[in-house]
C-alpha positions in Angstrom: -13.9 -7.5 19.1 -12.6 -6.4 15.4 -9.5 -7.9 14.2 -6.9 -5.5 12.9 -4.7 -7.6 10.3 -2.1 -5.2 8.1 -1.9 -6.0 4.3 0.8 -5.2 2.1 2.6 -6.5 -0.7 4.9 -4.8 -3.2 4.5 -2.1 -6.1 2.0 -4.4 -9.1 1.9 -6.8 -6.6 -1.7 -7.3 -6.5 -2.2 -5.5 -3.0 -5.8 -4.2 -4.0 -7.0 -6.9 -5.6 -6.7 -8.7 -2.9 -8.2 -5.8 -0.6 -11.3 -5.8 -3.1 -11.7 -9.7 -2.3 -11.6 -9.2 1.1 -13.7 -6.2 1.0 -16.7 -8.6 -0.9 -16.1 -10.8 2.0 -16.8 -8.2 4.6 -13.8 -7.0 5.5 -13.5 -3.1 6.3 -10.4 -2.2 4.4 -8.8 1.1 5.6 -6.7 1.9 2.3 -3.1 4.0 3.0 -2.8 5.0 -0.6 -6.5 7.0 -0.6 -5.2 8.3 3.2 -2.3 9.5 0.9 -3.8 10.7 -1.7 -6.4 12.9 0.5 -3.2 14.7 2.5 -1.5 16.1 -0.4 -5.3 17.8 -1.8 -5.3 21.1 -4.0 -4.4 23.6 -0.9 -3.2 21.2 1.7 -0.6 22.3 3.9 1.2 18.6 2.5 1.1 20.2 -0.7 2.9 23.3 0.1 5.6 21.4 1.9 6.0 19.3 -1.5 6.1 22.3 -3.6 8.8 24.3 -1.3 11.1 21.0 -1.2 11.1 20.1 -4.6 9.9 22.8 -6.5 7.2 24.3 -8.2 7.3 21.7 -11.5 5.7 19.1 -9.2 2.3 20.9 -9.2 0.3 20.7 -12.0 -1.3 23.4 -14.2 -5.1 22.5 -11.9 -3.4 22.7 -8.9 -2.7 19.6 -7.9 0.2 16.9 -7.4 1.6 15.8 -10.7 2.4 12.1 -9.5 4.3 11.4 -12.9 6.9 14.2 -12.1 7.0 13.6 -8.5 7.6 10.1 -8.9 10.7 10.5 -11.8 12.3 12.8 -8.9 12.1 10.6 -6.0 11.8 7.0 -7.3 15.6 8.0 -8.7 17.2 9.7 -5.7 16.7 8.0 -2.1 17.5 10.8 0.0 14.7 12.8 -1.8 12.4 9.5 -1.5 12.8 10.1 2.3 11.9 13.8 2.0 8.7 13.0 0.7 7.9 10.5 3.0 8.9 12.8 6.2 6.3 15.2 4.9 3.7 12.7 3.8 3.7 9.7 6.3 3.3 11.6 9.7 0.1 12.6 8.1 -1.3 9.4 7.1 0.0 7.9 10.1 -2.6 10.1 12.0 -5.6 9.8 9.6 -5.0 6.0 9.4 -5.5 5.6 13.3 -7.9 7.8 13.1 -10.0 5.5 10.4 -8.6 2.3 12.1 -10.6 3.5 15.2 -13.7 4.3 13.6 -13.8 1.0 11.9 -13.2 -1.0 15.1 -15.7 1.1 16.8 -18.7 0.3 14.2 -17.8 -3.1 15.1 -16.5 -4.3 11.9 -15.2 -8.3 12.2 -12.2 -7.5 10.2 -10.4 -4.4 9.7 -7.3 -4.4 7.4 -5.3 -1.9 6.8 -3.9 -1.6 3.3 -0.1 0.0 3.4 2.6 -0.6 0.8 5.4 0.8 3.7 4.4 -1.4 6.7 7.8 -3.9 7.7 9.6 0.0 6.5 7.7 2.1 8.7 7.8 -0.6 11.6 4.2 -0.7 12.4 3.6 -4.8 12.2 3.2 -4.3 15.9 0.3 -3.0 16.1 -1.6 -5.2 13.6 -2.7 -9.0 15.2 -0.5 -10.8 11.9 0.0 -9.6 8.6 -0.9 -10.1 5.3 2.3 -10.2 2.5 0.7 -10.5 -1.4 3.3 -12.4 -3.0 4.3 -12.7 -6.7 7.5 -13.7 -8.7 10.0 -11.0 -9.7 9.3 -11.3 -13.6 5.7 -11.4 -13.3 5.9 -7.9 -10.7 8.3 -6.1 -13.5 5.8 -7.3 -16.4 2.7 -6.2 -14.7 4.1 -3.0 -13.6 5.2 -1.9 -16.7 2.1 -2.9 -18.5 0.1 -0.9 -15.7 2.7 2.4 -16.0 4.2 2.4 -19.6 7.9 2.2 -18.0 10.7 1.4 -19.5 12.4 -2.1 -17.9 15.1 0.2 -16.2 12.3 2.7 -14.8 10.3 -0.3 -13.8 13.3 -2.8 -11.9 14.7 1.1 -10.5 10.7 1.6 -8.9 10.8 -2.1 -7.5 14.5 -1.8 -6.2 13.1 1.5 -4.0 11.2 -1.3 -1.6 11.8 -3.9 0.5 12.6 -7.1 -1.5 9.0 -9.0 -1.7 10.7 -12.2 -0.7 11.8 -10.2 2.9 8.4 -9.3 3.2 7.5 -13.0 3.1 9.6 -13.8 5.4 7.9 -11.6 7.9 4.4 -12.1 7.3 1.6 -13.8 9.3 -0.3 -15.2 6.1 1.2 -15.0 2.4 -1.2 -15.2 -0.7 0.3 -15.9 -4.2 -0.7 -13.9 -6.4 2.0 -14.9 -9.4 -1.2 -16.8 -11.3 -4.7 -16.1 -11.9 -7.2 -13.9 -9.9 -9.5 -17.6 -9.8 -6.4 -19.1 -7.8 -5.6 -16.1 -6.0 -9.7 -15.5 -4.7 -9.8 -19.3 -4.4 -6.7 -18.6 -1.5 -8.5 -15.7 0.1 -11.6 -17.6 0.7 -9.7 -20.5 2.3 -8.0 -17.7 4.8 -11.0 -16.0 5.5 -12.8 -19.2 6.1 -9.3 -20.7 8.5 -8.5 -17.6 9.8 -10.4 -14.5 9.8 -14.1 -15.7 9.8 -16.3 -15.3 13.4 -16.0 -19.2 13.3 -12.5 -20.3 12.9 
């Protein structure tokens, strides 16, 4: 019987390194950002929903999403934030059970599911405990802006659009802190796999 855990963190939180670790220690890792990614495709009828809410300057010249443009237009305005995410989410929603089977079904020991949105979408539920990567707020602004090129207003405005990371601590199952380095953050996944999440604990 696969366990279903969900992971999630905030934005530069460390999220997928912590998914690759898991990943190297067997885990099948069911990633919501890929599922994301693959709905809004050259041609997809996600796409055209995009294009006819916020207009044709957020497809690029190949075809596809420009994320850079998308995200200046929604990151600053909530109410077009939760347009996006009424076209987008429904979608992945379906593709993600849809994976989430098929990885239980192949009999995988662990099977997370990597979402940035899970307290907001209200799906802890359906996971047996959750997973919450942790860092502290100047570290998540420094490592987000070195990842992104954004200014400090861009970057504290992009982490202000998600739940507070120290909510999302408050909710989760398991917390690993990710504020130092990626020795001392494997060094914590290996103690939860081995306490938690392996056949034998």
């Amino acid at each position: 019987m696969s366990r279903l855990i969900g992971l999630t963190g905030g934005i530069a939180s460390g999220k997928s390194t912590v998914a690759q670790l898991l990943a190297e220690k067997g885990a099948w890792i069911v990633d919501a950002d890929q599922l994301a990614r693959d709905v809004v495709g050259v041609s997809s009828s996600a796409l055209a929903e995009i294009s006819q809410s916020f207009g044709p300057g957020v497809i690029a010249e190949d075809g596809s999403l420009d994320r850079p443009q998308l995200g200046r237009l929604v990151f600053a305005d909530a109410e077009a934030r939760e347009r996006l995410n009424g076209i987008v989410h429904p979608r992945v929603l379906e593709l993600s059970r849809h994976e989430i089977r098929q990885a239980q079904e192949s009999g995988a020991q662990l099977v997370v599911y990597d979402v940035p949105l899970l307290y907001e979408t209200e799906r802890s539920g359906e996971f047996d405990g959750t997973l919450v990567v942790w860092v502290d707020p100047l570290t998540q602004l420094l490592r987000l802006r070195q990842r992104t090129g954004l200014t400090e207003d861009e970057g504290r405005q992009r982490i202000a659009s998600q739940m507070p990371l120290t909510r999302k601590r408050e909710l989760a199952t398991w917390v690993v802190d990710n504020s130092g380095s990626r020795e001392a953050t494997q060094a914590q996944v290996e103690s939860l796999w081995a306490s938690e999440f392996s056949q034998n604990s």
